[in-house]
C-alpha positions in Angstrom: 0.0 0.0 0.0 1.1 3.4 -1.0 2.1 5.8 1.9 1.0 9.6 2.1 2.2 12.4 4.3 -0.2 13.9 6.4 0.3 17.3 4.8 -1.2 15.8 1.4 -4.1 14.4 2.9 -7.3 17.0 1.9 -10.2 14.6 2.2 -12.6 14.1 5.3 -15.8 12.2 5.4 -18.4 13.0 7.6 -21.7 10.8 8.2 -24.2 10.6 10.8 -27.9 11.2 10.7 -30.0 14.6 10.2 -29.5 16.7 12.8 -26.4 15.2 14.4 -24.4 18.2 13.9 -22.1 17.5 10.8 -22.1 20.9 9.4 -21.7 22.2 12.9 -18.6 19.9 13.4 -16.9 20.9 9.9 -17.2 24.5 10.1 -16.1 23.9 14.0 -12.9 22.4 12.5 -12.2 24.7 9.4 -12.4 28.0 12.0 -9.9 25.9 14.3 -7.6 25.2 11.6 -8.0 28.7 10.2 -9.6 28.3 7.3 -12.1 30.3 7.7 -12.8 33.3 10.0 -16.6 32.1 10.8 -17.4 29.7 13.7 -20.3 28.0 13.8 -23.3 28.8 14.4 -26.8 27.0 15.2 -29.0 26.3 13.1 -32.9 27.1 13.6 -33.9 26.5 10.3 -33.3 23.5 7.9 -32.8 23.5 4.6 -36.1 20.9 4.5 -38.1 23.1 6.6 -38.0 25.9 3.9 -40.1 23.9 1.1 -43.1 23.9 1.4 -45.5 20.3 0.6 -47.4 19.8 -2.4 -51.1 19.4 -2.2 
């Protein structure tokens, strides 16, 4: 098997279920790493809770 160097690994996979706080987590750990300059913040609203149902 091939060896990589940490600093050439970009990739990160993260799964759970709706709700269980994956955006949360990855924006958490972009602002630590300082990739960004935005923490996270909750969310009250969900992307589902904006359509509205068919009748």
């Amino acid at each position: 098997m091939k060896s990589y160097e940490t600093k050439n690994i970009r990739n990160v996979a993260i799964l759970g279920h709706r709700g269980a706080g994956k955006t949360t987590l990855a924006e958490s750990l972009a602002y630590i790493a300082g990739i960004t300059t935005a923490w996270a913040r909750s969310r009250t609203e969900t992307p589902s809770a904006t359509l509205t149902k068919k009748k």
